[in-house]
N, C-alpha and C positions, 0 to 999 in steps of 0.2 A: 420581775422582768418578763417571766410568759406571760401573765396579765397583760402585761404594758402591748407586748407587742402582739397580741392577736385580739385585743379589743380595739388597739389603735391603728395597725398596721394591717392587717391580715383579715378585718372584714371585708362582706361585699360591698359594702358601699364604698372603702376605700378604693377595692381592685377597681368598681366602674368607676370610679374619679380618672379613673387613667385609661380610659378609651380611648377618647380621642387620642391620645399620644400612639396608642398602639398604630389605631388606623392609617393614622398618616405615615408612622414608617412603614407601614406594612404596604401602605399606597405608593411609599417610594424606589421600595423595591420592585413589585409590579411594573412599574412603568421602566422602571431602570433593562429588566426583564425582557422586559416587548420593545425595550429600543438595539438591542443584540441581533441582530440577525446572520449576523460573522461566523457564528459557529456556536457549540453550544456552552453553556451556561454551568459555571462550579456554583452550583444548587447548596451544595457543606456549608462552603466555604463564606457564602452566598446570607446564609440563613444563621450559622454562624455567629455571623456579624450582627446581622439582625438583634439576634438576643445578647449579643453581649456577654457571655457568659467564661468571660477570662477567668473571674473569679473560683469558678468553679472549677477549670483546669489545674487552678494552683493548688488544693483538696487532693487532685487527681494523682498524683506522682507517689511514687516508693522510695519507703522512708524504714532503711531497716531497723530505726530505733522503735517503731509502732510496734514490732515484733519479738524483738530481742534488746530491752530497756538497756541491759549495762550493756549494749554498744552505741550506746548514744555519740561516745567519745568516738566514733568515728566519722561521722559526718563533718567534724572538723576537716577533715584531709581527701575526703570526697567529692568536696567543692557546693554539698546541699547546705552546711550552717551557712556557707555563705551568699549562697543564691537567698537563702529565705529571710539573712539580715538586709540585703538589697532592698526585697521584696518590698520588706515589713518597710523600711524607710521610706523606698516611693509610695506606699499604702499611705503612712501614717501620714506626708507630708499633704498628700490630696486629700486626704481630710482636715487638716487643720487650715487648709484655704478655702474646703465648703464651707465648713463651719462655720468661719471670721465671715464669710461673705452673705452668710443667712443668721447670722449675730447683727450685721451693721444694716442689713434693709430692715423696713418696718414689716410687721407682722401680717401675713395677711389673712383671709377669711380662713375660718375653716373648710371650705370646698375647693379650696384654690391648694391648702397644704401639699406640701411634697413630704417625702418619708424622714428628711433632715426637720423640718418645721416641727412637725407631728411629736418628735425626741426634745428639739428645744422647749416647746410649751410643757410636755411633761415634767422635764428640769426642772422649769422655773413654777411651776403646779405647787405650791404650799401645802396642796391637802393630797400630795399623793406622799403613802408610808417611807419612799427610800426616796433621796437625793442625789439625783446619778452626777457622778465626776466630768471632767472631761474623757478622761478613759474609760471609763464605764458608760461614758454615753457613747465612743466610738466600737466598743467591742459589738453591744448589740447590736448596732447600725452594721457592723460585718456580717455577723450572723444571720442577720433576719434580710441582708442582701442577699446572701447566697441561698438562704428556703426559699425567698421570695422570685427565687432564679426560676425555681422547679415550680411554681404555679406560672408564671409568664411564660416557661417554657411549650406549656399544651398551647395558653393561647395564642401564641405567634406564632409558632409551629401549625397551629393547626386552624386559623385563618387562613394564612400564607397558602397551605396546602390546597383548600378548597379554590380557594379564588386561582389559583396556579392552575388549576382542574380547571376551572369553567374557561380562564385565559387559553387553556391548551385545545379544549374544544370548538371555542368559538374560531380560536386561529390559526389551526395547525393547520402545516402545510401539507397539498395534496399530492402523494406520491401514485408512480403508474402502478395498477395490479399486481399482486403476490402473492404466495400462498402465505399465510399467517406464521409466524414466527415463534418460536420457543424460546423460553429463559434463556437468557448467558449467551446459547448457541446459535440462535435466531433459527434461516433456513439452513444449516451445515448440514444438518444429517439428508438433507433433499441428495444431497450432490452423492454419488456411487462411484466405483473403481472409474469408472469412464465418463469424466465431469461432464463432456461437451454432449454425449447422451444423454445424463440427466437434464440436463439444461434444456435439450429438445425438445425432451419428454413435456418438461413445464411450460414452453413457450406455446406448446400446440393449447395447452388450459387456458394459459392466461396472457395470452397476446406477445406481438412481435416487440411490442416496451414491456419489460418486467423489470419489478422492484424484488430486490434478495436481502434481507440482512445475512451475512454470512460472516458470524460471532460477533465482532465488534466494527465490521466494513459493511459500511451500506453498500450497495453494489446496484449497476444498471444492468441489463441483459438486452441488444438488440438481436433481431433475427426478421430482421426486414434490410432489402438492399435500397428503398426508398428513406427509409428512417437513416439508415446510417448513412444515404447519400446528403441527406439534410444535416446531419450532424457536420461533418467533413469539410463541407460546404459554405453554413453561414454559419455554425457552433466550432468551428475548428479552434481557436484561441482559448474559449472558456473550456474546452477538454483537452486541452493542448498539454498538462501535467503529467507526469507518470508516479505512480504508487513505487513505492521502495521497496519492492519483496526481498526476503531474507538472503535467499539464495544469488538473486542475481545484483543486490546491493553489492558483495564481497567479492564476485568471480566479475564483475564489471569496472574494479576499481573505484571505488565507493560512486558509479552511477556515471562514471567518463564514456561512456559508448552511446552510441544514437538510441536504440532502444530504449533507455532507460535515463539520460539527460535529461532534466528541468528545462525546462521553457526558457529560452534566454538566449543569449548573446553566443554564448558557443553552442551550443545545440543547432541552431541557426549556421552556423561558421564552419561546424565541422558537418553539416550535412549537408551544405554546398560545396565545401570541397570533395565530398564523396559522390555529390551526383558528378562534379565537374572532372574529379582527374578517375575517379576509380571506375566507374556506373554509367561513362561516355560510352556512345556507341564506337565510336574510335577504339577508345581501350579494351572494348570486350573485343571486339575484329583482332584486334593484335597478339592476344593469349587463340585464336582459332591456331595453331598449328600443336600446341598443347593438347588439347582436346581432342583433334584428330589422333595426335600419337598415340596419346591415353586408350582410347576407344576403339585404336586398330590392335592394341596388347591381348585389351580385355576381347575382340571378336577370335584373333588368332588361339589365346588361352580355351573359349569356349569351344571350336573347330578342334582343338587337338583335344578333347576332352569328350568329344560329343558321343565316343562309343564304349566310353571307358565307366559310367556311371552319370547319374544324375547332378545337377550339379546347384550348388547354395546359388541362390539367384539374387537376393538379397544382399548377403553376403557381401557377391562382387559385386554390387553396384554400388555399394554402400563405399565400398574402398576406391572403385574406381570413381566417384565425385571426392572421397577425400584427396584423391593423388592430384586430380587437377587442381581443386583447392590449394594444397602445399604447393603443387608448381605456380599455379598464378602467384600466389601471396607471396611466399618465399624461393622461388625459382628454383625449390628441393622437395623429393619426393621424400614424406616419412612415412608412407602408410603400412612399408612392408620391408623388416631386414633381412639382412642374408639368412639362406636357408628358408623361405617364406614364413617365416611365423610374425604375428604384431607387433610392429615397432610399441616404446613407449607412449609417445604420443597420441595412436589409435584408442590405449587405454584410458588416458587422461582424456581425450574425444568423449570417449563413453560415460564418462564418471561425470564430466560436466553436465553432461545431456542429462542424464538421471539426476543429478543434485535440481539442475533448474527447472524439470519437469515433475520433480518430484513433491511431496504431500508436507509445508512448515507451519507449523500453530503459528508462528510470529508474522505470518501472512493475514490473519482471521484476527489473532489476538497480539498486537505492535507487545505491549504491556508485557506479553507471557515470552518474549524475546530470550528472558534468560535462562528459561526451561531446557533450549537447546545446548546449553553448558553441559547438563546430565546425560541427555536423548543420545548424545554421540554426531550430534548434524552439523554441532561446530567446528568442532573437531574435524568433519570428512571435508565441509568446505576448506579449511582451512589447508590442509593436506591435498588437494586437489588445487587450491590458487595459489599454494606455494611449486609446486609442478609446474603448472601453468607459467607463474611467472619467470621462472630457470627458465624454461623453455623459450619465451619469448628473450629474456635477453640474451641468450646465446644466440638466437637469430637476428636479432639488432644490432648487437657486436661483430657479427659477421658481416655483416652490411657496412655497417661505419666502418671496419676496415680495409674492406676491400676498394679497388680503384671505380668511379663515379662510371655508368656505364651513360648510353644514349637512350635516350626519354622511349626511344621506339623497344628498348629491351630492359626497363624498367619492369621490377617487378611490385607489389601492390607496395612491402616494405622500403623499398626505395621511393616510390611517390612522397611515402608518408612520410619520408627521413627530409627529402625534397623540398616538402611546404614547410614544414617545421623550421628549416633554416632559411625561409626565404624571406626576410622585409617586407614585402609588400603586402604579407596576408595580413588579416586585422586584429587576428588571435597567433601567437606561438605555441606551437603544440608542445606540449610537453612529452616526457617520455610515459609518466603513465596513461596517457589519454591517446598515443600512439597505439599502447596497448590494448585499450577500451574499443578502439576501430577496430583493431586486428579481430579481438573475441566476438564481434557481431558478425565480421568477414565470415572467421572460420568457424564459428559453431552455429549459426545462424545458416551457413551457406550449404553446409555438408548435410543433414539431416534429411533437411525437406525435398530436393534435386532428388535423392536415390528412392526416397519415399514416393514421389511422385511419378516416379518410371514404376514401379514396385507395384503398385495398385492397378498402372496399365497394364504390366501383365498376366494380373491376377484377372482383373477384370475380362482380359480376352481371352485367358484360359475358362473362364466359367462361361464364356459367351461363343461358342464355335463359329456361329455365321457373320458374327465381327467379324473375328481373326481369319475368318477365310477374307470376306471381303476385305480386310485390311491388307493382308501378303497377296491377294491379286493385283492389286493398286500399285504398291513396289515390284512386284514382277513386270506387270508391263508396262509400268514406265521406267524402270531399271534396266529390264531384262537379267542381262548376264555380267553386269558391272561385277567388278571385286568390294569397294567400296563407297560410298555417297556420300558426299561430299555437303557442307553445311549449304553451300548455295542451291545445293537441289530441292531440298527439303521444301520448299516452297509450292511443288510442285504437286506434296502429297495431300489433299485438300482431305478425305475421308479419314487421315491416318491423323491430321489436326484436331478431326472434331471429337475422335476418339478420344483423345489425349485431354480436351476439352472436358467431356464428357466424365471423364475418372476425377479430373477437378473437381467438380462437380459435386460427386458423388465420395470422394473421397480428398477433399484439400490438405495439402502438406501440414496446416496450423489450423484446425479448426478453430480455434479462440484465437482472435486476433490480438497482440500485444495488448494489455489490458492501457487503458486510460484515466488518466481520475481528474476533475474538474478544480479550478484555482479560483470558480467567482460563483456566488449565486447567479441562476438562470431561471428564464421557462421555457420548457423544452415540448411541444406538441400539446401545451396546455398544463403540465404539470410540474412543480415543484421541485427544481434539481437544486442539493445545496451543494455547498464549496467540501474539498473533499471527497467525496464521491468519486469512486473505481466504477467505469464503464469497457464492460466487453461488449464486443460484437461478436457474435457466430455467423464464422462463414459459408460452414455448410449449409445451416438453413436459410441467410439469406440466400443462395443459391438455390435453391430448389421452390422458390416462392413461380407464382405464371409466369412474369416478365421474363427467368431464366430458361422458359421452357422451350420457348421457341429455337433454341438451339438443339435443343432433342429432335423437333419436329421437323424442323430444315435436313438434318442429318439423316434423319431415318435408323438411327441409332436403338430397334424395338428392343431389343433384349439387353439392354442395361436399363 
């Protein structure tokens, strides 16, 4: 039987009789290849198929009788004697209908044989020493299928390969500039405790478009306010997706908030009703007596304090944008209980911020998602949006049952109870998507407001000749007022560009809400595929010429 089958089966001249056959599947997967441009390509699964090589999975499996003989008798009740009498039945049965079918054509030349021909002419051969059965002519046909795996296995594999090589050079697409990438991680180690610094650092090397792999996320990097004005602009729709990040997937209600909604029909719906009932100019006018309040507590608190020690500046700003926060949104101050120490809330505030500002493999690596089962980050999300969510609904409950107030003393939770039950909107909010509003409102809103006063007055402490000319500007146009009022504010034109200026130099979000693309594109000449996470950076667009002239107008020399 070896004789038979490697003088008849397993020479070279047999293996080239079967070129051709190779070629053309190998041509058709190739093209199958280059007509994908949707995303990428299960290559395995792919090539797999190619070779055909089921046969040899069925080898592959654990068989504890190979091991340990007297428990054969167990495979009975483990369900493999019966997988493998399945097996053997569908085996035996497609071969007794090759067979009959290359029994009943005529014979053909020797250079035309297939490896079934090749066995019948041996059969019926009078001058070969053994006379194979029918089962003895289907066993080696088994056998010498599955060795015969492991020689077509290099050559279609390693066809496939090359030509897949020369396919990839001749047509990969052209992405913008990047530093070169590492295994597995790609650019991840680039990035340092202060990502939107590293970023900087890269973009000054390799231009205001950069390309990142970061682990398994291609990723775009703008730092141009012309690049990202062109995106926005005519690319708004094909960047119009949002990435699922781990953290703010779970603390967003699986992605019901504006920030982080899919393209579509409510994302659309509910951020028109937010520019319409929440984000009017009307409605921000209507919370101005709030904000006065607030702001006349926090100046009186500062005055009674001013000789008594230094005082957390930070601190109270940070509380006093939470407290108008909680009073616009929920017409309740939580940021601080009796006895002044932090409400719960203020804590949960903080825990959010740090969970969604915080460093998740399943952001870089989707796949390694369930690492954070161990790490302890599922756990803290989970424990902080169960918080969260007590929280919210005790303030919706409050709401629904108290008496229907007039639309001019509406607070943000009533608007939102408001369209929810109104017919005529086009979407019915539901109550977790009520929630998904509220988490953009208040953790979105609180952060960046105290941050952004915070920087200006760091920045006019390290600059004296600002902060003189800035308190001359309020003095004489104030003079000896107690308070000033939001209408006046218009009048402080140096104290704007100040404020302008710390933007600038220090923006509330340096990384703007990241992006990711829903279509292939060409974006400035190069190659954007679908999928794809695009950030912009705002500080460095900001500091490009175009933004300079605000510097220059101002006379702002020492920042």
């Amino acid at each position: 039987m070896r004789k038979i089958a490697i003088l008849e089966l397993l020479i070279v001249k047999r293996v080239q009789s079967f070129r051709a056959v190779k070629e053309q599947e190998v041509a058709l997967m190739i093209s199958s290849i280059t007509s994908l441009e949707s995303g990428p390509v299960h290559l395995s699964e792919m090539l797999l198929y190619l070779v055909n090589n089921a046969a040899l999975l069925t080898l592959r499996g654990f068989a504890l009788a190979n091991f340990s003989p007297r428990l054969e008798w167990i495979h009975k009740f483990d369900g493999l004697e019966a997988k493998l009498n399945k097996a053997f039945m569908e085996l035996d049965k497609f071969y007794d209908e090759v067979i009959e079918e290359h029994m009943k054509r005529k014979q053909p030349k020797a250079k035309y044989e297939d490896l079934v021909d090749v066995l019948l002419r041996v059969r019926s051969d009078s001058n070969q020493n053994i006379s194979l059965t029918i089962d003895q002519f289907i066993g080696p046909l088994y056998t010498v299928t599955i060795n015969f795996h492991h020689l077509l296995i290099i050559l279609f594999v390693l066809t496939p390969t090359v030509l897949l090589l020369f396919q990839w050079r001749s047509g990969r697409r052209i992405f913008p500039p990047g530093p070169r990438g590492q295994p597995f991680i790609g650019n991840l180690h680039k990035l340092g405790e202060l990502p939107h610094r590293s970023l900087q650092h890269l973009s000054s090397i390799y231009g205001t478009l950069m390309f990142l792999q970061l682990g398994s996320m291609p990723t775009l990097i703008i730092s141009s306010a012309d690049i990202a004005r062109e995106l926005f602009k005519n690319y708004d729709r094909v960047f119009s997706g949002r990435p699922h990040l781990y953290g703010l997937k779970k603390l967003s209600y699986g992605c019901l908030n504006i920030a982080s909604a899919p393209y579509g029909e409510f994302w659309r719906e509910v951020r028109k009703i937010t520019v319409q009932e929440l984000l009017s100019a009307k409605r921000v006018q209507s919370f101005r007596a709030v904000r006065e309040e607030e702001l006349a507590l926090v100046m009186s608190f500062i005055t009674s304090c001013s000789e008594s020690g230094p005082i957390d500046l930070s601190e109270m700003l940070l509380r006093l944008v939470n407290n108008i926060v909680c009073h616009v949104t929920f017409s309740k101050k939580y940021g601080v209980e009796e006895g002044g120490e932090k409400s719960k809330i203020d804590a949960i505030l903080r825990d959010t911020q740090t969970l969604l500002g915080g460093f998740a493999l399943a952001d870089f690596f989707p796949r390694l998602e369930w690492i954070h089962k161990f790490d302890g980050l599922k756990a803290k999300l989970n424990k902080t949006f169960m918080e969260l969510d007590k929280f919210y609904d005790e303030v919706i409950e409050e709401h629904v049952k108290r008496k229907k107030v007039k639309p001019e003393h509406e607070d943000l939770v009533d608007v939102l109870l408001r369209v929810s039950s109104d017919p005529s909107q086009t979407i019915t909010l539901t109550r977790d998507q009520i929630k998904g509003v509220l988490t953009d409102v208040f953790i979105a809103g609180t952060d960046t407001s105290s941050a952004t006063v915070v920087w200006t007055m760091t920045e006019l402490i390290k600059n004296p000749k600002e902060m003189d000319r800035a308190q001359e500007e309020v003095r004489r146009i104030f003079g000896t007022k107690d308070m000033i009022r939001e209408e006046d504010l218009s009048q402080l034109s140096y104290l704007k560009l100040v404020i302008k200026e710390s933007m600038r130099l220090h923006p509330p979000a340096p990384l703007l809400v990241p992006r990711e693309t829903i279509e292939n594109c060409t974006f400035f000449g190069y190659d954007i595929p679908t999928k794809l996470e695009c950030s912009s950076m705002q500080q460095q667009s900001q500091e490009t010429p175009r933004f300079g002239k605000i510097k220059e107008s101002s006379n702002l020399t020492g920042f």
